[in-house]
C-alpha positions in Angstrom: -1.1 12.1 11.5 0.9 10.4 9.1 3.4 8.8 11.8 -0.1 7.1 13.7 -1.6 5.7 10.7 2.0 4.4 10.2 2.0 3.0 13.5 -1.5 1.3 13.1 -0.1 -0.4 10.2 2.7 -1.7 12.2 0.8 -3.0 14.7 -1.7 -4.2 12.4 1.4 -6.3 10.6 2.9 -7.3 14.0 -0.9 -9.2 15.0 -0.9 -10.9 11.4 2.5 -12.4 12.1 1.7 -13.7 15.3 -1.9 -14.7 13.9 0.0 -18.3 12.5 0.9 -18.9 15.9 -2.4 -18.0 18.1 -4.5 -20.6 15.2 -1.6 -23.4 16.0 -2.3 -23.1 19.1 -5.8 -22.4 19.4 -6.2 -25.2 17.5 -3.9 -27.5 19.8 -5.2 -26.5 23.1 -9.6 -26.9 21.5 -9.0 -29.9 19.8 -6.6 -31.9 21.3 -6.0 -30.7 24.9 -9.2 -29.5 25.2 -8.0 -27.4 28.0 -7.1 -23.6 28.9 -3.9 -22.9 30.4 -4.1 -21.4 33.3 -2.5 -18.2 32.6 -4.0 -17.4 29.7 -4.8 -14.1 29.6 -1.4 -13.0 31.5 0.0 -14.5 28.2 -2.8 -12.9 25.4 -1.6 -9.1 27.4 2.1 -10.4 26.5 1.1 -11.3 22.7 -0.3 -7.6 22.2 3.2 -6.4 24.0 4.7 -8.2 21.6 3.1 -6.8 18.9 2.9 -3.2 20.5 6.9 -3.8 20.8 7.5 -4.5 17.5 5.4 -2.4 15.6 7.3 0.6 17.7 10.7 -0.7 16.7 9.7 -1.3 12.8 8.6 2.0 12.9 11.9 3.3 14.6 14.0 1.1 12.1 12.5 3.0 9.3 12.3 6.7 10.6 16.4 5.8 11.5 18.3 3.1 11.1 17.1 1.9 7.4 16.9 5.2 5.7 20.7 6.5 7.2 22.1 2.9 6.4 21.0 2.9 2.9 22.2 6.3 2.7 25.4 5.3 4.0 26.2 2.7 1.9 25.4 4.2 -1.7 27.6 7.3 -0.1 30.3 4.8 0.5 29.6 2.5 -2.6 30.1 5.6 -5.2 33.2 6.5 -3.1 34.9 3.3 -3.7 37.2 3.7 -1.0 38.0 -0.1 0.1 38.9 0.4 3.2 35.9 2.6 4.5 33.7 0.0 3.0 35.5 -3.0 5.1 34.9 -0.7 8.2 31.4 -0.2 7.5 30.3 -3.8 6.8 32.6 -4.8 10.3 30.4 -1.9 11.8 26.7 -2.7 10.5 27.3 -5.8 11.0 28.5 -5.7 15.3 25.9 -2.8 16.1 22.7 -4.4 14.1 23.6 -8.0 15.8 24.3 -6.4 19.5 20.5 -5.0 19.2 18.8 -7.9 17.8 16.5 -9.1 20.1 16.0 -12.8 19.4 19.6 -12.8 20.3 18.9 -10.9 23.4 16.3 -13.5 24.3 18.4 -16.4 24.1 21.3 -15.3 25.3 19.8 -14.7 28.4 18.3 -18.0 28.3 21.5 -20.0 28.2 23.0 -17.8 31.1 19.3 -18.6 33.3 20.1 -22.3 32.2 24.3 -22.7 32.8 23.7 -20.8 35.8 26.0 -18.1 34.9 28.4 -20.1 33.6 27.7 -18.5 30.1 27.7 -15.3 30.1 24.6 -13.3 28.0 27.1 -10.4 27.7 30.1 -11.9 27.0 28.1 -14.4 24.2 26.1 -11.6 22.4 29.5 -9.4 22.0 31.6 -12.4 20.8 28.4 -13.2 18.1 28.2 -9.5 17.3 32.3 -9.0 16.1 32.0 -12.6 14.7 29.2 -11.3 12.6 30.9 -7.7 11.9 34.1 -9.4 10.7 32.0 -11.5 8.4 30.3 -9.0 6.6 33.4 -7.1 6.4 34.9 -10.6 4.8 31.6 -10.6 2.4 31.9 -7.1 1.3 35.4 -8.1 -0.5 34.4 -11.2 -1.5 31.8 -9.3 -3.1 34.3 -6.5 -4.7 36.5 -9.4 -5.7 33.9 -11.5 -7.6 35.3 -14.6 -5.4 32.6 -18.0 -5.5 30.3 -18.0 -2.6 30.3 -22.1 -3.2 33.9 -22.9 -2.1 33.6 -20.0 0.5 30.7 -22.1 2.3 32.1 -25.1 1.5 35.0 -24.7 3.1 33.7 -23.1 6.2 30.9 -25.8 6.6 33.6 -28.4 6.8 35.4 -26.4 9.5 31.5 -26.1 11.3 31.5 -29.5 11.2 35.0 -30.2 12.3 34.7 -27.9 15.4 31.3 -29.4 16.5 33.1 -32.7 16.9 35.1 -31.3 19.4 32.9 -29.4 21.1 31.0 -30.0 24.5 27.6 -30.8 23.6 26.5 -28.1 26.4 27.6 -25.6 24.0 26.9 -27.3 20.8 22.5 -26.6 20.5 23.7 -23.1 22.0 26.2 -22.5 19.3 24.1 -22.8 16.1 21.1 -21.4 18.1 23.3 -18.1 18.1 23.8 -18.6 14.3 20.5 -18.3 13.6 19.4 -15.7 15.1 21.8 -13.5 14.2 20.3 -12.3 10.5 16.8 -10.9 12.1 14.4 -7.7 11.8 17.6 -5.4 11.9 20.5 -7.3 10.0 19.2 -9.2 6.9 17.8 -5.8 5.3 20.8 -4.0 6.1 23.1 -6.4 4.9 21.2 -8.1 2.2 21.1 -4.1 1.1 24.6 -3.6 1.3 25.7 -6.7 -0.6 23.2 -6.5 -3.6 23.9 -2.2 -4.0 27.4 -3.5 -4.3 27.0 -6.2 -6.9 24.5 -3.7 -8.6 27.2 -1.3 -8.5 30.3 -3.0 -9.9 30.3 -3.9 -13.5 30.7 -7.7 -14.0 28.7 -8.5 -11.0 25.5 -10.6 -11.1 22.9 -9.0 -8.1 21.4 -12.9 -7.7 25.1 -15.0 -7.6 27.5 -12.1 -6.1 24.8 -9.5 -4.2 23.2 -12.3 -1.2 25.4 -15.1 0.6 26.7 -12.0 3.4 23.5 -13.4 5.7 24.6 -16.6 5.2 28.1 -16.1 6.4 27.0 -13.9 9.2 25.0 -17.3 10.2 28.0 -19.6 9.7 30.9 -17.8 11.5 29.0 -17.3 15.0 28.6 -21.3 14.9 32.2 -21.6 14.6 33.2 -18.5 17.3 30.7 -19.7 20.1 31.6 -23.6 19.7 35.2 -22.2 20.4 34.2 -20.2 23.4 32.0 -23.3 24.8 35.3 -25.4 24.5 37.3 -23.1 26.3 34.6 -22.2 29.3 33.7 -26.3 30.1 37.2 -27.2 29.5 38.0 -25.7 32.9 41.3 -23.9 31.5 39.9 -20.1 32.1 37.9 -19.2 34.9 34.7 -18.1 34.5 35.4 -14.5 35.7 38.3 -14.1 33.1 35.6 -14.8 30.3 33.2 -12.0 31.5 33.0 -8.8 29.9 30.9 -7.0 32.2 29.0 -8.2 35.3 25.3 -7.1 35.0 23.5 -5.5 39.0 22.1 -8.3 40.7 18.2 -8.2 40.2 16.5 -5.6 42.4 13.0 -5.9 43.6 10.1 -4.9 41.4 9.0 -1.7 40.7 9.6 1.6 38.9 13.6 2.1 39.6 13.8 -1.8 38.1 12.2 -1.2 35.0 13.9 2.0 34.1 17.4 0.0 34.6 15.5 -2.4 32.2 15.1 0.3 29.9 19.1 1.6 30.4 19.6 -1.9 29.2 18.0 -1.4 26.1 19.8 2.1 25.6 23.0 0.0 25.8 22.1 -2.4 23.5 20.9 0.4 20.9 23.7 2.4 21.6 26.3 0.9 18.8 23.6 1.3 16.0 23.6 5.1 16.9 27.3 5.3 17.6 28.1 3.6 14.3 25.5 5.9 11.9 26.9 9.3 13.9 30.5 8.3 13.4 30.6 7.2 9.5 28.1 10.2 9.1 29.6 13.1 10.6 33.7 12.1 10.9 34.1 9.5 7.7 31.5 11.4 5.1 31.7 15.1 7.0 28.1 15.3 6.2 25.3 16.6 8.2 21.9 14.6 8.8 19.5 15.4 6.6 16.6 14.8 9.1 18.0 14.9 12.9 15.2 15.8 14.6 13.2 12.5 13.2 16.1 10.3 13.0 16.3 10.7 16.8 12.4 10.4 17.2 13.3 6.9 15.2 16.0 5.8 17.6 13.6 6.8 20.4 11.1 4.4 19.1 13.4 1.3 18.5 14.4 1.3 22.0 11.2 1.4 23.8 10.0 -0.9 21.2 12.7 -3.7 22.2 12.4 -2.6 25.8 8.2 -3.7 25.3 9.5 -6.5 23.0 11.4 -8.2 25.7 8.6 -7.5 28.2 6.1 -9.5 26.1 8.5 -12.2 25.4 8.5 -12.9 29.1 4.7 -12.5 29.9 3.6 -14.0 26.5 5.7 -16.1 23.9 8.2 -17.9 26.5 4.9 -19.3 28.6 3.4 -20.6 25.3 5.8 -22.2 24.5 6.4 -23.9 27.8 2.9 -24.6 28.9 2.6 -26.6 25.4 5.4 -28.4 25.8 4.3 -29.7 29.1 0.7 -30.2 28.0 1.2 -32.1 25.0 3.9 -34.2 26.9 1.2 -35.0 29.5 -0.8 -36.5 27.0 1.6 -39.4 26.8 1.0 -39.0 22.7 4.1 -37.7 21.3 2.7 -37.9 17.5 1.0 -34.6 18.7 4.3 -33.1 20.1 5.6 -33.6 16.3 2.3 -32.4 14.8 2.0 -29.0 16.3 6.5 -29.0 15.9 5.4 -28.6 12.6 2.5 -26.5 12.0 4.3 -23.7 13.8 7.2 -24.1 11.8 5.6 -24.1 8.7 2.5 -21.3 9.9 5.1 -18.9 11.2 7.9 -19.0 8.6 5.1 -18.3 5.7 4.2 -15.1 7.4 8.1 -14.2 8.3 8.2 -10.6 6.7 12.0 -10.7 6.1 11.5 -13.5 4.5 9.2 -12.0 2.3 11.3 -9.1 1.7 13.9 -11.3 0.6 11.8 -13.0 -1.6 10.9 -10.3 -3.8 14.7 -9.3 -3.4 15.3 -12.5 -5.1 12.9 -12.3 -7.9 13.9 -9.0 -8.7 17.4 -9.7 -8.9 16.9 -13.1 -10.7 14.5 -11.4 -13.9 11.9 -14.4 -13.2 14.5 -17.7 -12.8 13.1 -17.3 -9.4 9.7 -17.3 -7.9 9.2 -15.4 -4.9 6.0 -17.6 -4.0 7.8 -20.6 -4.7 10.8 -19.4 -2.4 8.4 -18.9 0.6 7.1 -22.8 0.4 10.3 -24.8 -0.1 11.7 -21.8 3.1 8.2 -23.0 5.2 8.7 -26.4 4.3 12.1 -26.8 5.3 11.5 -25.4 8.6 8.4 -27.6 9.4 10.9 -30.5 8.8 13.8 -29.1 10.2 11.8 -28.3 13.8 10.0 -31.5 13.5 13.5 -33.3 13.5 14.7 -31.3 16.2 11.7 -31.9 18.3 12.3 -35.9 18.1 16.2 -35.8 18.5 15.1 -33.6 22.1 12.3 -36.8 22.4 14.4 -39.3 21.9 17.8 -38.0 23.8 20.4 -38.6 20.8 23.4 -36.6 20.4 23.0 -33.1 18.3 26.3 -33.9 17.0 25.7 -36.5 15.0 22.3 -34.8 13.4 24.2 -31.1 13.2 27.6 -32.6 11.3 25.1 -35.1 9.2 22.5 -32.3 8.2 25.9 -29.8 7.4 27.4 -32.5 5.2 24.4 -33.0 3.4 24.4 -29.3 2.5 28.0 -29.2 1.6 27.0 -32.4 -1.1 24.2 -30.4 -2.0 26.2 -26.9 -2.4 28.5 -29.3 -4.9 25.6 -30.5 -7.4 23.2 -27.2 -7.1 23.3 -24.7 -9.4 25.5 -21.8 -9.2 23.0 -19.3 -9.6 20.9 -20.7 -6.5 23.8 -20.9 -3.6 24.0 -17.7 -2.3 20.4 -17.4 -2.4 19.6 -21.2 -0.8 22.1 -20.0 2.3 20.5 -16.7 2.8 17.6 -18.0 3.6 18.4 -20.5 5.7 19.6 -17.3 7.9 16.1 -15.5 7.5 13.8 -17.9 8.6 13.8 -17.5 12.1 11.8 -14.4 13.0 11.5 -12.2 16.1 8.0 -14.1 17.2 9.3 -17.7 16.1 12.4 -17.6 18.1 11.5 -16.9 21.4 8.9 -19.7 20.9 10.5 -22.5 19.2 13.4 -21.6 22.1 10.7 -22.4 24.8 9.6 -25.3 23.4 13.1 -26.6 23.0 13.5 -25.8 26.4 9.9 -27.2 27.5 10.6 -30.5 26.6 13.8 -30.5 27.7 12.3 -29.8 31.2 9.6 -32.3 30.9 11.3 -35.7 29.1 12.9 -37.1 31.8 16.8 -37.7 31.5 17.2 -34.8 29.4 19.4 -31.6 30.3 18.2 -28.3 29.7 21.6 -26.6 28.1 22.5 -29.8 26.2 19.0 -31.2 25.1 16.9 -27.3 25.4 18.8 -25.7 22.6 19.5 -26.8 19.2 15.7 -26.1 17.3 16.8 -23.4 15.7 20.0 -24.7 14.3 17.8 -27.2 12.4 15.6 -24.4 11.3 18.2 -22.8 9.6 19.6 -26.4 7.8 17.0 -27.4 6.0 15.3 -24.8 3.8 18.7 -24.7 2.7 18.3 -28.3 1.4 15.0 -28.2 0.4 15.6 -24.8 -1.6 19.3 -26.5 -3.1 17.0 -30.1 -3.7 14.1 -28.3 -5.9 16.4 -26.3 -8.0 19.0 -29.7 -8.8 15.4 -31.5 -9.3 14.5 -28.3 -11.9 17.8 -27.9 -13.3 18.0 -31.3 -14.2 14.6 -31.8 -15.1 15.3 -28.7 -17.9 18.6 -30.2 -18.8 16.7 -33.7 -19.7 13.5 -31.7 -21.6 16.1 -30.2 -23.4 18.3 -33.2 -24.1 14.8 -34.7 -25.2 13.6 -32.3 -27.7 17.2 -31.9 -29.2 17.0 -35.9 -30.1 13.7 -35.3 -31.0 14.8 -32.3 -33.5 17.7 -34.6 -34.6 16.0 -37.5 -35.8 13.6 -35.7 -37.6 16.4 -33.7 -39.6 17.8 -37.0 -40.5 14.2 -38.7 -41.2 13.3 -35.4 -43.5 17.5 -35.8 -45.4 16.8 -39.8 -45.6 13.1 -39.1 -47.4 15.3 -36.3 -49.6 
């Protein structure tokens, strides 16, 4: 059957991308712990949930959710209709971001850690209709033909701003929730929507108008959650008034538990479906053109998150945990920094949006850009970016200071890069946290935070994948101001070169 071998693929896909991470690993605990944890195969049955999790939801996303929101938006593109598109990015954008589950995971995290003081619910909603408005914003700015430069200028220096403000519980938290916002489900649906519109308009360039919505569906939910974290630890609202909806206190183990589990995941779908039913059948008046297996699709992404979450818990948060501790205990922290950066590097090469985006890229840009060369200076950044993270957690210092002085560097950087590389450089600082490397960098975070002593979970745990998401933008930005203005010097070169010898040849004349 077609929809197996499919599947087998999938799943297939799902094990190579966690393969990085099992070598890391593997490597760590034969070589330098030389020991087993002690739940280690409770852990390897989570990896393959993991895997069995995702490769059922990619397979949903492209029997459903891919096909009908491409569909959608070249419906809505050749329509032209300004305000139906505005409404469509707002609604792409809230439903894709409600069901991503690296935002699920941490979420839940930070309520676990504040002890309820932040709420999952209320935090994913607020991240979802920051993202929603965003994309709305990006689809104009895209019709419009407006910069992308002075749009993430601007809004960098008001990141910055508010972060100085800001508790520092919130602050990790806050650009956590910014990066892992653009995931499995939102970069191809956005990054689709924004380059079919560029594509479509005459006067638009795919590469410098078509990307930048990820990266401003990464920068508002920094802004939005800092703003919530100031109002819930500034005392002024009770912490009832700022929850949306009170989830059933945890029932004892068993059957009836995880079917609620599973209603969960229904409600977390449920958007995507309401969104693609509503612009389908009341906005375009148009049937489906494939009910039956569009449902089958939607079937599969929910029991695919429903067996992604239950492998997070079994496999990827332990991992991450139990090598935090274990490396910690080895009084060598070198090695904490060393394996902070062969996962970042080992799992961002193998991130497949990422790669998707990539080729995207190279497409777009006729050959200026290399989608190889994209992938490295991305893996690179990240490496870095975690292993900075890691030793501002090690060492206790404020994430203020490194946030607001890794954000101004980008804003420098955003001035002297070239044009055609900004939207690109900030769209993949929003891809390169995938649904394997989240959960685990998150645990790590949190892992050391547990086992440095001094530290706080909420204020020291969070914050790695904020600096996973800053630097491939400057390492991307830095290599093409390194090529431009190595090009603009060759060139400057051979013109004197050509010059001299016209006069030398008019002098011998």
């Amino acid at each position: 059957m077609p929809f197996l071998k499919d599947f087998y693929h999938a799943f297939l896909h799902a094990l190579r991308n966690l393969l990085p991470i099992v070598i890391v690993v593997g490597v760590f605990q034969a070589l330098i712990l030389q020991q087993m944890p002690d739940n280690l195969a409770t852990m390897a049955i989570g990896l393959l949930i993991v895997a069995f999790g995702v490769a059922l939801f990619l397979q949903g996303l492209e029997l459903s959710i891919f096909p009908v929101g491409k569909s959608l938006s070249n419906q809505f593109a050749r329509r032209g209709s300004l305000p139906i598109l505005l409404s469509f990015g707002f609604a792409i954008g809230f439903s894709a971001v409600v069901a991503e589950p690296a935002l699920i995971a941490v979420a839940e995290q930070a309520e676990q850690i504040s002890e309820g003081r932040i709420d999952a619910l209320t935090l994913r909603m607020l991240v979802a209709i920051s993202v929603g408005l965003v994309v709305a914003l990006g689809v104009l700015r895209t019709i419009m033909g407006w910069p992308i430069h002075w749009i993430m200028i601007i809004g960098y220096i008001t990141v910055v701003s508010v972060t100085y403000f800001a508790p520092e519980e919130i602050v990790g938290l806050a650009y956590d929730s910014g990066g892992v916002t653009t995931n499995i489900v939102t970069v191809p649906l956005i990054a689709a929507l924004g380059i079919g519109l560029a594509a479509s308009i005459r006067g638009r360039n795919p590469l410098m108008d078509g990307f930048g919505l990820v990266a401003m569906a990464v920068m508002v939910p920094m802004i939005s959650v800092q703003v919530y974290g100031i109002i819930v630890y500034s005392g002024g609202v009770a912490e009832t008034d700022l929850v949306l909806s009170a989830e059933p206190e945890a029932l004892p183990s068993g059957w009836f538990t995880a079917l609620l589990d599973l209603a969960y995941m229904v409600r977390d779908v449920l958007p995507i479906i309401l969104t693609v039913l509503f612009f389908q059948y009341l906005v375009l008046k148009r049937k489906l053109s494939n009910p039956r297996v569009i449902g089958l699709g939607f079937m599969l992404v929910i029991l695919g998150l429903y067996a992604f979450v239950v492998g997070l818990k079994l496999g990827l948060f332990p991992i991450g945990t139990s090598m935090a501790e274990q490396l910690i205990g080895l009084g060598a922290m070198h090695y904490v920094y060393i394996f902070a950066f062969a996962i970042g590097f080992a799992t961002t090469m193998a991130e497949p949006a990422l790669i998707a985006i990539g080729k995207q890229a190279e497409e777009a840009a006729h050959g200026q850009v290399k989608g190889n060369m994209i992938r490295m200076l991305v893996a690179f950044g990240v490496a870095i970016g975690i292993t900075i993270g890691v030793h501002r957690i090690v060492t206790g210092d404020s994430i203020h200071y490194y946030i607001m002085g890794g954000y101004t560097l980008v804003i420098v950087l955003t001035i002297l890069a070239p044009k055609y590389i900004i939207a690109l450089a900030y769209d993949l600082g929003g891809v390169t946290t995938s649904e394997v490397t989240v959960p685990l960098v998150t645990a790590l975070g949190i892992g050391l935070a547990t086992h440095i002593e001094g530290r706080n979970i909420l204020i020291d745990g969070f914050g790695l994948i904020a600096f996973a998401s800053i630097f491939p933008i400057v390492t991307v930005m830095s290599y093409a101001i390194i090529a431009d203005w190595t090009t603009r010097f060759r060139q400057h070169k051979q013109h004197k070169q050509t010059t001299e010898s016209t006069d030398s040849t008019e002098r011998a004349a």
